[in-house]
C-alpha positions as a Markdown table, in Angstrom:
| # | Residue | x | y | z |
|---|---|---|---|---|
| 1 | Unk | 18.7 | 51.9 | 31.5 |
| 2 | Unk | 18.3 | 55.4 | 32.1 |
| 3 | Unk | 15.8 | 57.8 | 30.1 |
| 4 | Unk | 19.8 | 59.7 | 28.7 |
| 5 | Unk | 21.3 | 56.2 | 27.6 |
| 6 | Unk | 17.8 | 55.6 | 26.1 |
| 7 | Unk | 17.8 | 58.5 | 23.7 |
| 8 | Unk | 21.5 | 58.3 | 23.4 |
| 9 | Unk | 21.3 | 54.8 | 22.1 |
| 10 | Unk | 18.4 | 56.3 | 19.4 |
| 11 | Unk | 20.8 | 59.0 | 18.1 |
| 12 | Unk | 23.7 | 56.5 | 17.5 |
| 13 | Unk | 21.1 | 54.3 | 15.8 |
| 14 | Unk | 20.0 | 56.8 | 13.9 |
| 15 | Unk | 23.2 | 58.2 | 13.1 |
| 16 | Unk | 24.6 | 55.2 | 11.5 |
| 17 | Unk | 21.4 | 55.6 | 9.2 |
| 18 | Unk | 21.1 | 58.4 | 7.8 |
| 19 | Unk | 25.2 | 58.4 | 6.5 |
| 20 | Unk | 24.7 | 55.7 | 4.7 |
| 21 | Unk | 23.3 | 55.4 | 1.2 |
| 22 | Unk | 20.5 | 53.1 | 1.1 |
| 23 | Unk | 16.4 | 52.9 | -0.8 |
| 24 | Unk | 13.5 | 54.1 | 1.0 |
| 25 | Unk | 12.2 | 51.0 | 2.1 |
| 26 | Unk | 15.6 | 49.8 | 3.6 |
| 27 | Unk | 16.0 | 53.6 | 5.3 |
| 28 | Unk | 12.6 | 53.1 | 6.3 |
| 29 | Unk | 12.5 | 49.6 | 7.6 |
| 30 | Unk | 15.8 | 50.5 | 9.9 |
| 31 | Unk | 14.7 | 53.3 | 11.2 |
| 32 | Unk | 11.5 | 51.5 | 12.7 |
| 33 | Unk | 14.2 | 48.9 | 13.7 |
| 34 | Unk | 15.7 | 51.5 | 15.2 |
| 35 | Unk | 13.1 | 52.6 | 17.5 |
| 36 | Unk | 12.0 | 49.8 | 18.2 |
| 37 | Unk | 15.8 | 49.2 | 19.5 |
| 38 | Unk | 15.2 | 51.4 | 22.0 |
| 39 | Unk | 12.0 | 50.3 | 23.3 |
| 40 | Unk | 13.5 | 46.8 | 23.5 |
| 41 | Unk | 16.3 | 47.6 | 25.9 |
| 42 | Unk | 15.0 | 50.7 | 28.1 |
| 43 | Unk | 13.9 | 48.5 | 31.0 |
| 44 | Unk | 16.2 | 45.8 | 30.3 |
| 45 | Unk | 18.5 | 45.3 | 33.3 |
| 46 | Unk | 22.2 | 45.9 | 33.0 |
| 47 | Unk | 24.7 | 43.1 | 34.2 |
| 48 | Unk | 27.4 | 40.6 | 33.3 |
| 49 | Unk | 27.3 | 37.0 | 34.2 |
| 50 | Unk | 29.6 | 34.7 | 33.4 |
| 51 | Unk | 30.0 | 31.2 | 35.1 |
| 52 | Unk | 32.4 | 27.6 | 33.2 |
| 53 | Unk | 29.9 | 27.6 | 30.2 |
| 54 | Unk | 27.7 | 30.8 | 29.8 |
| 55 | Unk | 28.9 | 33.8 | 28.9 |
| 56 | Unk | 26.3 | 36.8 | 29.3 |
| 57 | Unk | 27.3 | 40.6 | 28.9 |
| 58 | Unk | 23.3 | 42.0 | 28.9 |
| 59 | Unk | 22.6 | 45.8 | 27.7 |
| 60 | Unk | 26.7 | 47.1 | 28.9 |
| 61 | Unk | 25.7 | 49.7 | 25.4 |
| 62 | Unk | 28.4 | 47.9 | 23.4 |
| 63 | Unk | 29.0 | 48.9 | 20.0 |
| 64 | Unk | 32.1 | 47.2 | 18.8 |
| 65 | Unk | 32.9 | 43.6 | 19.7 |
| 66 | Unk | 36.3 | 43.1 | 19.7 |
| 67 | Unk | 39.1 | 41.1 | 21.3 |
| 68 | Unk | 39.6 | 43.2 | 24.0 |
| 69 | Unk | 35.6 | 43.4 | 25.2 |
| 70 | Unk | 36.2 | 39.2 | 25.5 |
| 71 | Unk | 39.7 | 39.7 | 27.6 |
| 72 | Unk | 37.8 | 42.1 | 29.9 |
| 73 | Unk | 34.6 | 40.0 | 30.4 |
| 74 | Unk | 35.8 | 36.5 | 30.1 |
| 75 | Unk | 39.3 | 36.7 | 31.1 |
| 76 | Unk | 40.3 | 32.5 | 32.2 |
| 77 | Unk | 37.6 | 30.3 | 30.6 |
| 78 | Unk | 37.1 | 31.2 | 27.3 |
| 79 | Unk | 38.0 | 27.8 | 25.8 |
| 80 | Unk | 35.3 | 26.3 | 28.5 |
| 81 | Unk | 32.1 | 28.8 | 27.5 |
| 82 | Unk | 29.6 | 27.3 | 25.3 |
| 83 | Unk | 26.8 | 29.8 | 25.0 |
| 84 | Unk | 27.5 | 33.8 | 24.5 |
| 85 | Unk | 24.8 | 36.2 | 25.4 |
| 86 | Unk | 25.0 | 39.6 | 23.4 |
| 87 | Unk | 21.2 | 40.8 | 23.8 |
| 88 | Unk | 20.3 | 44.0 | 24.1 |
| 89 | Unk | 23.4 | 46.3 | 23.2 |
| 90 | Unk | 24.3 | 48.6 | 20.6 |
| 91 | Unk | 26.4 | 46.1 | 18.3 |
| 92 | Unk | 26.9 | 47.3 | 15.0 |
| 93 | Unk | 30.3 | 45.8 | 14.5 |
| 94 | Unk | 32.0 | 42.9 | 15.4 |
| 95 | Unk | 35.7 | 42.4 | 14.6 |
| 96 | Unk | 37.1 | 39.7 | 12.9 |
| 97 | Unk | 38.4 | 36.7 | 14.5 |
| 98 | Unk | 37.2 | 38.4 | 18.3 |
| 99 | Unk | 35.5 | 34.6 | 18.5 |
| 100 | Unk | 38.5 | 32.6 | 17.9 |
| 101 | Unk | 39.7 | 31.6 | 21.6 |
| 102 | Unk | 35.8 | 30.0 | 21.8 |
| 103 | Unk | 37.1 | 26.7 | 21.1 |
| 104 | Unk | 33.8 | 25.2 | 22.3 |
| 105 | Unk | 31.0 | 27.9 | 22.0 |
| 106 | Unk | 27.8 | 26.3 | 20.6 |
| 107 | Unk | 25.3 | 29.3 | 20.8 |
| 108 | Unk | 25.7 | 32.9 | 20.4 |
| 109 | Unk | 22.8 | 35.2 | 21.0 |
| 110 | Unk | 23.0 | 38.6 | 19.2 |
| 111 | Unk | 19.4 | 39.4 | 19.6 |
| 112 | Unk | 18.3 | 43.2 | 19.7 |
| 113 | Unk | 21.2 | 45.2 | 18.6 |
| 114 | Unk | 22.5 | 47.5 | 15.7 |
| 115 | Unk | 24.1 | 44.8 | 13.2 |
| 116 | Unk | 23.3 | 45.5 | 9.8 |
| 117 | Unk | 25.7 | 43.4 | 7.5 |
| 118 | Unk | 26.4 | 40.1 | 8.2 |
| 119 | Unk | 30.2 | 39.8 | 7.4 |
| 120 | Unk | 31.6 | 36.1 | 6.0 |
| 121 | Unk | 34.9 | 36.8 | 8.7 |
| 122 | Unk | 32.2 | 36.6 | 12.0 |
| 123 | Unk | 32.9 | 33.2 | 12.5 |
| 124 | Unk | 36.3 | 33.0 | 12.0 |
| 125 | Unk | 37.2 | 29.8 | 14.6 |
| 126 | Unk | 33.9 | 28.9 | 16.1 |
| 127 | Unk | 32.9 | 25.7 | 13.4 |
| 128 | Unk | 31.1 | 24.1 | 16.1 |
| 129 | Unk | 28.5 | 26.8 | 16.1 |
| 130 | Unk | 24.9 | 25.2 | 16.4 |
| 131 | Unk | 22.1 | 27.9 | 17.5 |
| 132 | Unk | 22.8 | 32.0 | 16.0 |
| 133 | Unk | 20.4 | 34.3 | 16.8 |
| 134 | Unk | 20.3 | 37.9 | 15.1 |
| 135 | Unk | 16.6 | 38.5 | 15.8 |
| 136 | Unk | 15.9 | 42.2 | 16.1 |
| 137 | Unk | 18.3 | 43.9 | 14.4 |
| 138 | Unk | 18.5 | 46.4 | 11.5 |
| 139 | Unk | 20.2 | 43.8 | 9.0 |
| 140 | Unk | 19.9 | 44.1 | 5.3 |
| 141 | Unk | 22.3 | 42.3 | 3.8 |
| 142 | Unk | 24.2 | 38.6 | 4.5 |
| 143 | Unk | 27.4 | 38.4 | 2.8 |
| 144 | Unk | 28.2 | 35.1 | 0.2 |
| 145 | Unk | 29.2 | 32.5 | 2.4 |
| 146 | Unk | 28.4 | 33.9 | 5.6 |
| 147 | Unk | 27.6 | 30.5 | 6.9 |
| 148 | Unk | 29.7 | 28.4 | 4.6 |
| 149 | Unk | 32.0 | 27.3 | 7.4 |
| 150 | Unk | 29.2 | 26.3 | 10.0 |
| 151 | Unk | 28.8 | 22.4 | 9.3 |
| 152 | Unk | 26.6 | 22.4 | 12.7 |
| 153 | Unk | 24.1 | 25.1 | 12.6 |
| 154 | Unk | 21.3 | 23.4 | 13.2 |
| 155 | Unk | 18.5 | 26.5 | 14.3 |
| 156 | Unk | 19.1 | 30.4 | 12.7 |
| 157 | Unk | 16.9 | 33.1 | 14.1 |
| 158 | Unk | 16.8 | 36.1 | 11.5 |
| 159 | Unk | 13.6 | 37.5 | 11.9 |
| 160 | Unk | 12.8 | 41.0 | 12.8 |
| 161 | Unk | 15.1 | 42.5 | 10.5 |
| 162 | Unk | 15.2 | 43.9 | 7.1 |
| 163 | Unk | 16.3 | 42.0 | 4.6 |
| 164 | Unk | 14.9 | 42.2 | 1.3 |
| 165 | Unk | 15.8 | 38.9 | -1.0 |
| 166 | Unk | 17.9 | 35.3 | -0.1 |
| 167 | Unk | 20.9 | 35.0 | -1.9 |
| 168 | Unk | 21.8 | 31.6 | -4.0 |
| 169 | Unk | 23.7 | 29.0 | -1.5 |
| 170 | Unk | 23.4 | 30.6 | 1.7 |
| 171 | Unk | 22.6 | 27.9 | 3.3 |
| 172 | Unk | 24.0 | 25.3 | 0.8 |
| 173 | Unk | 27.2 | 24.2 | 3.1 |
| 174 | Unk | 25.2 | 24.3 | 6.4 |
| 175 | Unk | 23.9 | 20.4 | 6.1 |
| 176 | Unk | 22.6 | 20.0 | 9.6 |
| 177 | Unk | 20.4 | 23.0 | 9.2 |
| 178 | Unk | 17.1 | 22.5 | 10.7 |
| 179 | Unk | 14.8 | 25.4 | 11.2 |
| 180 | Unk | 15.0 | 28.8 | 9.7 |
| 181 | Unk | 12.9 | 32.0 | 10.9 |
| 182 | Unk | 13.0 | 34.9 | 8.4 |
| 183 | Unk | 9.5 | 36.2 | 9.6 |
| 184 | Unk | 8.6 | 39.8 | 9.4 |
| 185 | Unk | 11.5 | 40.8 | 7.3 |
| 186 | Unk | 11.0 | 43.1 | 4.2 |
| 187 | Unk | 11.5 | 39.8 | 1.9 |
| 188 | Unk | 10.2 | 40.0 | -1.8 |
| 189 | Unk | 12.4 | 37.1 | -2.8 |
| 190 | Unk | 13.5 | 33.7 | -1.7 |
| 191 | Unk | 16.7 | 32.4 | -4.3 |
| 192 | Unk | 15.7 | 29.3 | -5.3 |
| 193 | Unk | 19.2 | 27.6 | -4.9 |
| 194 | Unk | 19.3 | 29.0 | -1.1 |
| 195 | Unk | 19.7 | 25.7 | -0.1 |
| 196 | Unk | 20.3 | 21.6 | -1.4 |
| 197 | Unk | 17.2 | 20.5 | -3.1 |
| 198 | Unk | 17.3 | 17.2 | -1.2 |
| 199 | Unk | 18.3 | 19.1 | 2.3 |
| 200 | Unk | 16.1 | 18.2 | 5.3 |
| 201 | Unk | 15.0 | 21.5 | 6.7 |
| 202 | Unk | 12.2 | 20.8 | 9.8 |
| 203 | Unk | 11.3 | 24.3 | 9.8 |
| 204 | Unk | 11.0 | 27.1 | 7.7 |
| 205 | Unk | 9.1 | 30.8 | 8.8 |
| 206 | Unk | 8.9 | 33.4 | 6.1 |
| 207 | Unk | 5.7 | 34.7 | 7.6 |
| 208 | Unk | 5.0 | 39.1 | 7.8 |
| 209 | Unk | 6.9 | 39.6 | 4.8 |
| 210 | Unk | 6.2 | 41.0 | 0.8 |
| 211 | Unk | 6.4 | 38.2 | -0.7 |
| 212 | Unk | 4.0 | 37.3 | -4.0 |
| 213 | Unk | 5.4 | 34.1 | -5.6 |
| 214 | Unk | 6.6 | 31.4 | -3.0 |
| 215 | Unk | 6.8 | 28.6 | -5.9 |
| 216 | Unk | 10.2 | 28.2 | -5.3 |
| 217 | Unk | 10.0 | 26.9 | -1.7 |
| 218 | Unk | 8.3 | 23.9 | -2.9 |
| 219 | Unk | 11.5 | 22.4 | -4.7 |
| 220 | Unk | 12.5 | 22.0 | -1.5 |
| 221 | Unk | 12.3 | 18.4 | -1.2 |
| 222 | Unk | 12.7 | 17.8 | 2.6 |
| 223 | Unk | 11.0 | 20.5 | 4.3 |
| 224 | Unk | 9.0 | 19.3 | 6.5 |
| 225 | Unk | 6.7 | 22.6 | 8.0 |
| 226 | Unk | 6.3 | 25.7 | 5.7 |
| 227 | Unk | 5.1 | 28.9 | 7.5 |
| 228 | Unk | 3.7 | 31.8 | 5.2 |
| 229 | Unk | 1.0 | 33.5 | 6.5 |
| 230 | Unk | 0.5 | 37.3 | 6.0 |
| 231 | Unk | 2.2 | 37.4 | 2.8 |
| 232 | Unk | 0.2 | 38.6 | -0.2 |
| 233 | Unk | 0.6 | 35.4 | -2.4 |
| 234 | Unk | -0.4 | 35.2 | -6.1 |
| 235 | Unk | -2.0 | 31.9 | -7.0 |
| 236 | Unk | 0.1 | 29.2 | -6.5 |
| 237 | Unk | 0.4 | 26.5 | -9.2 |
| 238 | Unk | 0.4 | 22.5 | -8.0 |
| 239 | Unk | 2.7 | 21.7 | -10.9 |
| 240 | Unk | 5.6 | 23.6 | -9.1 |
| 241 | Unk | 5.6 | 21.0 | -6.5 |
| 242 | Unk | 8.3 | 18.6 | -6.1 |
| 243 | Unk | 7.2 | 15.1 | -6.4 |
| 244 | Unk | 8.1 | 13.7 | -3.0 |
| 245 | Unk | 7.7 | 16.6 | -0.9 |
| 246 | Unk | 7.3 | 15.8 | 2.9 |
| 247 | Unk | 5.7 | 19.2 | 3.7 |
| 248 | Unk | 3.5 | 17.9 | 6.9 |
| 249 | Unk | 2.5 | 21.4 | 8.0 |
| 250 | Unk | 1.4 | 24.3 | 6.0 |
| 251 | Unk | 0.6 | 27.4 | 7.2 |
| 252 | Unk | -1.0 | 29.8 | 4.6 |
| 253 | Unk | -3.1 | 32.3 | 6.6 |
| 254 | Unk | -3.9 | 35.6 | 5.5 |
| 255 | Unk | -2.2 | 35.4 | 2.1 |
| 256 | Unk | -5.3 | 36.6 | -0.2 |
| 257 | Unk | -5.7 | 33.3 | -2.4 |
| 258 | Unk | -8.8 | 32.4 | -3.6 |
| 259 | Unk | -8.0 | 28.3 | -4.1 |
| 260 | Unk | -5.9 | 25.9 | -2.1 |
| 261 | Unk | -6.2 | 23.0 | -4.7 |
| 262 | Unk | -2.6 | 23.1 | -4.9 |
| 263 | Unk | -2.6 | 21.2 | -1.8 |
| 264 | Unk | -3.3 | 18.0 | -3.5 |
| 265 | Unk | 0.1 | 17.7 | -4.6 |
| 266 | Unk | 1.7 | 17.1 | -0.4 |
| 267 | Unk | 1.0 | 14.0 | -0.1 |
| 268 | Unk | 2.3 | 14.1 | 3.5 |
| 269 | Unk | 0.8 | 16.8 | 4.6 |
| 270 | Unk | -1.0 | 16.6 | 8.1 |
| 271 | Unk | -2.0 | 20.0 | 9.2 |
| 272 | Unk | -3.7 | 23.1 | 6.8 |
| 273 | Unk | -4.1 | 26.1 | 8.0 |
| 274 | Unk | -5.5 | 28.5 | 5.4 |
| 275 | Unk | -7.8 | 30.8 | 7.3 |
| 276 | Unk | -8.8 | 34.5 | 6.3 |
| 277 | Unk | -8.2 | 34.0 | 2.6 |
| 278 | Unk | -10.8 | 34.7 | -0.2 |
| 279 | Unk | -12.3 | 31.2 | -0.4 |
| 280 | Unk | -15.6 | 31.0 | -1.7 |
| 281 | Unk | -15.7 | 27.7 | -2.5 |
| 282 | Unk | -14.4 | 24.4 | -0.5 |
| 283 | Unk | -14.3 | 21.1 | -2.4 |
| 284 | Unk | -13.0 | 18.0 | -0.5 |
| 285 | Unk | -12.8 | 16.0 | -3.4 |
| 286 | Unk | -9.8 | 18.2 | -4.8 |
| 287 | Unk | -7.5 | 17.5 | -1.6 |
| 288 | Unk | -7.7 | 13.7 | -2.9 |
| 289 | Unk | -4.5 | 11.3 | -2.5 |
| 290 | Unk | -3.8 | 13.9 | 1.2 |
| 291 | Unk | -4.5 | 10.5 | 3.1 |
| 292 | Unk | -2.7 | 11.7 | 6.4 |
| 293 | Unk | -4.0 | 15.5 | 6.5 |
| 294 | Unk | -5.8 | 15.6 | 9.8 |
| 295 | Unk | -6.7 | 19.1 | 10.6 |
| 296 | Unk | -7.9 | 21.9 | 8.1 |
| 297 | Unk | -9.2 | 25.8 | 9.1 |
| 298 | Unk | -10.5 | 27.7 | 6.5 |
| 299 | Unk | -12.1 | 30.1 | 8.9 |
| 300 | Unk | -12.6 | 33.8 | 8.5 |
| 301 | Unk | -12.6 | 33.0 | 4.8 |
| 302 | Unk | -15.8 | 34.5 | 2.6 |
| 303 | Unk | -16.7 | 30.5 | 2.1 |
| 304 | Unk | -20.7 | 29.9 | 0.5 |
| 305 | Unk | -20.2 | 26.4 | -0.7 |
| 306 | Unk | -18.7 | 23.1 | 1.0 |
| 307 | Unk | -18.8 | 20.2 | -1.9 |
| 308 | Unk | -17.8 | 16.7 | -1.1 |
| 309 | Unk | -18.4 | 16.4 | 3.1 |
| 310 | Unk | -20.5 | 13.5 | 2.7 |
| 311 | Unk | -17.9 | 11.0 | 1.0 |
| 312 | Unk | -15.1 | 13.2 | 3.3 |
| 313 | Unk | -14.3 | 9.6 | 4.8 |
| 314 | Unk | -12.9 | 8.0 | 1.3 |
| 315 | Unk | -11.2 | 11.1 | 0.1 |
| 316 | Unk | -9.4 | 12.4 | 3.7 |
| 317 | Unk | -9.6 | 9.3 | 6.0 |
| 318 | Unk | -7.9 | 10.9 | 8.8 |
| 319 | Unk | -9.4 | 13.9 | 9.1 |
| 320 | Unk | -10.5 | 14.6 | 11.9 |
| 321 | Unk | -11.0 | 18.5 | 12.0 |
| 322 | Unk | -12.5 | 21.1 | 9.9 |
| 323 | Unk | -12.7 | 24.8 | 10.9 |
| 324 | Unk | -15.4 | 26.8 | 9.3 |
| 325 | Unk | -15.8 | 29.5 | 11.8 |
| 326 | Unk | -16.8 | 32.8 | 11.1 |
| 327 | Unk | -17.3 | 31.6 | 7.1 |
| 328 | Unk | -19.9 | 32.7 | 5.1 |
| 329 | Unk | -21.7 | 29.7 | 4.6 |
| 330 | Unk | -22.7 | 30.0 | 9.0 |
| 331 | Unk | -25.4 | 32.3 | 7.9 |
| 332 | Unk | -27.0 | 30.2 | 5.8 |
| 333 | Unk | -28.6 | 28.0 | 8.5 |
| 334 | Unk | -30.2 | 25.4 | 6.8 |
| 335 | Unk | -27.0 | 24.7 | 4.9 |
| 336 | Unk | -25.2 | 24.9 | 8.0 |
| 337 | Unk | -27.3 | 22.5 | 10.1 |
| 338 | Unk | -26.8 | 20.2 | 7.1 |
| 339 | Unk | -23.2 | 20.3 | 7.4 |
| 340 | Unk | -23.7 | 20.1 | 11.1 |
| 341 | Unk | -25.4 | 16.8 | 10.9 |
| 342 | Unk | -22.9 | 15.0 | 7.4 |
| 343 | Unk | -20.2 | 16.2 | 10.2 |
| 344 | Unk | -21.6 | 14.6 | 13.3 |
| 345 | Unk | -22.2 | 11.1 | 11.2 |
| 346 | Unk | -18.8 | 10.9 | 9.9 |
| 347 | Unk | -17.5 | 11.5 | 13.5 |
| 348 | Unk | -16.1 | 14.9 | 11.6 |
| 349 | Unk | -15.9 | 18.1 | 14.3 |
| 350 | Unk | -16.2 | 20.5 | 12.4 |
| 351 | Unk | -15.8 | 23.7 | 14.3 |
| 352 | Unk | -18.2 | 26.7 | 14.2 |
| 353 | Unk | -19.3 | 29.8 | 15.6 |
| 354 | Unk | -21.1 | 28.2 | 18.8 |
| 355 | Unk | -23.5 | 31.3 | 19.0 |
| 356 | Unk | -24.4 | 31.2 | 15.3 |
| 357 | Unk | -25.1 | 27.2 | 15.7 |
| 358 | Unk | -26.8 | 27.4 | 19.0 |
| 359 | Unk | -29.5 | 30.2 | 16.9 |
| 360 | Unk | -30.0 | 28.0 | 13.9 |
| 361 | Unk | -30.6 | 25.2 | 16.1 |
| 362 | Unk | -33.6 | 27.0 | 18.2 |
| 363 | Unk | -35.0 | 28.0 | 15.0 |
């Protein structure tokens, strides 16, 4: 892409901006999209491929997918293509019912352009939809039923974008949903009817956004990995939790709490990751009844006191490792080598800063 489509593309981005009505955050948040837009696609190669099942039409500068783009580009197979490539373009618009003669498309790729709105008339045709990716966009808002039609989504990719809150029901009619990435969005809030209470969700990624109460993603019966790491959570409450939940993977990294007894309550869980926090205190003893968790890090956490390492093989029985690196409690050596050696007896490896171990052990 040359250096004049490059800074054309940024004024059209920009243009569609600034006319519009919108809060300082959201003006904000695009505008960085925006830029970022044009990053993205400056050296990003040109071309059009399209072979019995793939359809790819890669950085043409396309702002408007209509009808008439898909009669140019993919002019005898359309019925026959199963995966549609739209990365790296200047969509901001896509016309209603331009999909419909994809009888059979199963993935569509809108990564990295201009879309701001998700409109409920996108998808008018194309039910057997499985994989949608908008990732890198400038969107703010997803209209009511958006998805309502899409019995077979199974993966959405909306991250990198700049949406704010999760409507009620988005996600209610998709049943075979099965992972959803929302990371490093502008999120504050998460509807608590977004989905079925009961719906198995493997995956769900809300990590890099504003978010201070997650309580209500733990209703969620079947979800099975949580990812919420650099949010900047307020203490989170173990009676919120759904009895039942099969949560095996949690990650809550750099999320400023100061206790992670909640944890108790996922019974299932098999991997904690709860590093760079402001733990000052570690107690095995109140992650009782987790009889599968296998892995913990707490590292990079202001952590002075480990309780309960001794008896770790009654309370966690399958734990295998705990990750205290860069944790307070290394420069206390004598209290370190102690841990060192419960750790070693219980065949526990606990992970540390190897320099910091290797000095307290020559002392």
């Amino acid at each position: 892409m040359t250096a004049a489509l490059a800074i054309k593309s940024l004024v059209y981005g920009l243009s569609l901006l600034l006319i519009q009505d919108c809060s300082s955050l959201q003006l904000d948040c695009r505008i960085e999209k925006a830029i970022n837009h044009v990053k993205y696609i400056k050296n990003v190669k040109s071309y059009v491929y399209n072979d019995t099942h793939l359809l790819n039409i890669n950085n043409k500068g396309i702002k408007t997918l209509t009808k008439d783009i898909f009669s140019f580009y993919a002019y005898g197979n359309r019925d026959q293509i199963e995966f549609i490539y739209l990365m790296y373009n200047n969509v901001n618009e896509i016309e209603a019912g331009c999909f419909e003669e994809f009888t059979n498309v199963r993935n569509i790729n809108f990564g990295v352009n201009l879309l701001e709105t998700i409109k409920r008339n996108f998808f008018e045709g194309i039910e057997k939809i499985e994989f949608l990716n908008f990732q890198s966009n400038l969107i703010q808002n997803i209209e009511r039923g958006a998805f309502d039609d899409l019995k077979f989504l199974e993966y959405i990719y909306l991250d990198d974008n700049c949406l704010i809150q999760i409507h009620d029901h988005l996600f209610r009619n998709t049943i075979r949903i099965r992972n959803i990435f929302l990371q490093n969005n502008r999120l504050t809030s998460i509807s608590s009817k977004f989905m079925r209470t009961n719906q198995k969700l493997y995956g769900l990624n809300v990590a890099d956004n504003e978010l201070y109460d997650i309580s209500n993603l733990f209703r969620f019966k079947g979800l099975i990995a949580l990812t919420i790491n650099n949010n900047k959570l307020n203490a989170i409450n173990g009676d919120v939790i759904s009895d039942g939940s099969e949560i095996v993977s949690l990650n809550i990294d750099n999320t400023t709490l100061s206790n992670i007894n909640f944890v108790r309550k996922l019974k299932r869980i098999r991997e904690l990751s709860a590093s760079n926090n402001q733990l000052r205190l570690f107690d095995v003893r109140k992650l009782s009844g987790c009889n599968d968790l296998t892995y913990i890090s707490i590292q990079l956490n202001p952590l002075e006191i480990i309780y309960g390492l001794e008896i770790v093989e009654n309370v966690l029985p399958k734990l295998s490792v705990l990750d205290i690196t860069d944790c307070v409690v290394e420069s206390n050596c004598l209290r370190l080598l102690e841990l060192y050696n419960i750790a070693n007896d219980k065949s526990l490896n606990l992970n540390i800063n190897t320099t910091t171990l290797s000095a307290c052990l020559s002392v």
